[in-house]
N, C-alpha and C positions, 0 to 999 in steps of 0.2 A: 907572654902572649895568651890571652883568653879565648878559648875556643868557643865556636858558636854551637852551643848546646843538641839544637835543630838537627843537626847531624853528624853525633858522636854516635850513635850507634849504629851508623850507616855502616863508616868506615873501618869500627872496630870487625864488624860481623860479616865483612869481605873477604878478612885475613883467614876467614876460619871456612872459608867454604872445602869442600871434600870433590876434588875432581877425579884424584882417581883411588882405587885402592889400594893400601898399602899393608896388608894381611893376606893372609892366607883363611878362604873360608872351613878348610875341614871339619869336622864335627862339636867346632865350638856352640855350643846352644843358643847364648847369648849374644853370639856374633849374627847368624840368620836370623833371629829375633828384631833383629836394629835394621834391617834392608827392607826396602819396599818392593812392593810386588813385581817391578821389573831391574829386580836383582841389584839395585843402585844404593848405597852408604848413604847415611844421614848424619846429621851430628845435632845435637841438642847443645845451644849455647847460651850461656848466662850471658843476655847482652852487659849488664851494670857488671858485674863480676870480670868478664872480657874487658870494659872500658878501663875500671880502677887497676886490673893488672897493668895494661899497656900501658901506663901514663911514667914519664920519666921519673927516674929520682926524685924526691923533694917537689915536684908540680903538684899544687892540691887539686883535688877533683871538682869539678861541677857538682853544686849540691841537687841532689836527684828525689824527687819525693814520688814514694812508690803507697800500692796499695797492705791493708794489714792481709796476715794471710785467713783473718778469717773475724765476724764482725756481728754483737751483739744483734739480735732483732728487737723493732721497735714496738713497745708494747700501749695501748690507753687504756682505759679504766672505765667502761661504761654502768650504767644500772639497767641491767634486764629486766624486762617486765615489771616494772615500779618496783622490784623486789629484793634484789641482790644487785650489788657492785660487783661485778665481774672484769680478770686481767684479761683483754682481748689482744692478741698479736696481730698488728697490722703488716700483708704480707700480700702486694698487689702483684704476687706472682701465681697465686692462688683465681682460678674460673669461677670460685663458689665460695658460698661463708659457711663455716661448718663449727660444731658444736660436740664436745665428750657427750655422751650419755650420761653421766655421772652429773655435770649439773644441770641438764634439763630433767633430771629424776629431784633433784634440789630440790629445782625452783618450779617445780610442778607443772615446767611443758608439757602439751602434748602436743603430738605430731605425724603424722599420717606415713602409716607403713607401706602402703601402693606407691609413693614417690622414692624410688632407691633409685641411687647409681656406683655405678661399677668405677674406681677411682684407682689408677696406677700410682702410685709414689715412683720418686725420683730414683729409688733404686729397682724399678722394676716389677717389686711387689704388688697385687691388688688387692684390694680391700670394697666391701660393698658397704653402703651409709644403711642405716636404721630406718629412716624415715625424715621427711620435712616438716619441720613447724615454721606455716606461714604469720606471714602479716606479725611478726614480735614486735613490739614497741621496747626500742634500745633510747636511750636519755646518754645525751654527753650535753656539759653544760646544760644551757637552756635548750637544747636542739633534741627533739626527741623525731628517731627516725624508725620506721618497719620493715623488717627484715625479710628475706626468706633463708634460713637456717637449717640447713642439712646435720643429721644428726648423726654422729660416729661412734664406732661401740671403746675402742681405746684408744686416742689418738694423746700424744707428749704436749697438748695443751687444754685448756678450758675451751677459746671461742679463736677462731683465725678469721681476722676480718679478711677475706680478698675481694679480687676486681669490680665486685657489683656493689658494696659499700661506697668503693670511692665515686665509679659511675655516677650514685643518689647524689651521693655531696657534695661532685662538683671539688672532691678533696686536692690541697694543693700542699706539698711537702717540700719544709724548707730545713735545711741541714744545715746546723749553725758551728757544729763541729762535731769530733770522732765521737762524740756521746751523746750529745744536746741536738736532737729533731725536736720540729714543732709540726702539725696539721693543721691546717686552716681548713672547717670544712662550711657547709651552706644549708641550710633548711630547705627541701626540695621544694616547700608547701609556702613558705609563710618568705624566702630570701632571705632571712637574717642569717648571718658568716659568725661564727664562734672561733677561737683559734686555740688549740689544746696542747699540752706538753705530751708527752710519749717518757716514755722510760723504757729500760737497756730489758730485754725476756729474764726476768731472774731476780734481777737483782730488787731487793727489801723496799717498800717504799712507806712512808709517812701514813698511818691508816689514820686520817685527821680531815675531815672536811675543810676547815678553814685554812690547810697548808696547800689545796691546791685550789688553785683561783684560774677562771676561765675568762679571755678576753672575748665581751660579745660586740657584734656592732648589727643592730638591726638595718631592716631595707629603710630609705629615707621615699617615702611618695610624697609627691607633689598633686596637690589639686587646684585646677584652674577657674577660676569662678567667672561664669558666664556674667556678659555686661549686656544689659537688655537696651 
């Protein structure tokens, strides 16, 4: 008999509910630790873990495809200010595009210490930016786009493209499997669509012009010509 996938783990995670309790709370630390605020037992269950227990002898399980528990970020490769090729991590969870100190000192930025802001990370911490270098001309493929670039005094990357990148470029991200993303992005100026590879944050990549090739496809205008 093949079960309908749609709700194995309905009925597995039924069996497991906690109605009443069956401890004694006394001075266990651990045990008040696990109860919610109106004094009520919880239980924490592996729904897939729960399903492959339960299944009879010998029945093989539904194959389940789960998420990894933790997943490279996708990096491109642009040239800043006509000058340097730079590894930028693209990370559209990011309000703002930001920039180490270290290579806007390079590549001989400058950028305006009146524009700081006050930035929480994900753990809590804050941290205040250096200053803004506007209007940067970044180059991917033939698509050269300008930036506003917030500068950071040590951050665990070069450049983090976020939100306001993709906004420009109209960016469209296709996942072609657990390592292989591509971008597809748009020239705000001129329409033409380029489509770029990404690479995993880290990992080595081919420093060769001619091993990385960019699909372009320009805007197509039509003109109608007047008939007198």
């Amino acid at each position: 008999m093949v079960q309908d996938p749609s709700n194995i783990f309905e009925d597995i995670l039924l069996t497991f509910t906690v109605e009443e309790p069956q401890f004694s709370l006394g001075s266990n630390v651990k045990t008040v630790n696990r109860l919610t605020s109106d004094r009520a037992p919880f239980a924490s269950v592996d729904p897939v873990k729960a399903y492959i227990d339960s299944l009879p002898h010998g029945e093989e399980p539904v194959v389940l495809t789960v998420t990894k528990d933790s997943q490279s970020l996708c990096t491109i490769t642009m040239l800043i200010d006509n000058k340097e090729e730079v590894e930028c991590i693209h990370n559209s969870g990011s309000q703002i595009i930001l920039m180490s100190v270290e290579i806007a000192s390079d590549l001989g930025l400058s950028y305006d210490p009146n524009i700081v802001l006050n930035m929480q990370s994900a753990n809590g911490t804050m941290d205040q930016s250096l200053g803004l270098a506007q209007n940067v001309p970044c180059t991917i493929g033939d698509i050269t786009v300008h930036l506003q670039i917030h500068v950071l005094q040590s951050p665990t990357y070069d450049i983090l493209l976020g939100c306001p990148f993709n906004v420009l470029t109209h960016s469209m991200i296709n996942t072609l499997s657990d390592v292989k993303t591509i971008i597809t992005i748009m020239d705000p100026n001129t329409g033409q669509r380029c489509t770029i590879p990404t690479f995993p944050h880290g990992k080595p990549k081919r420093n060769h012009c001619q091993n990385v090739r960019f699909k372009t496809e320009a805007l197509h205008c039509f003109h109608c010509q007047r008939h007198g």
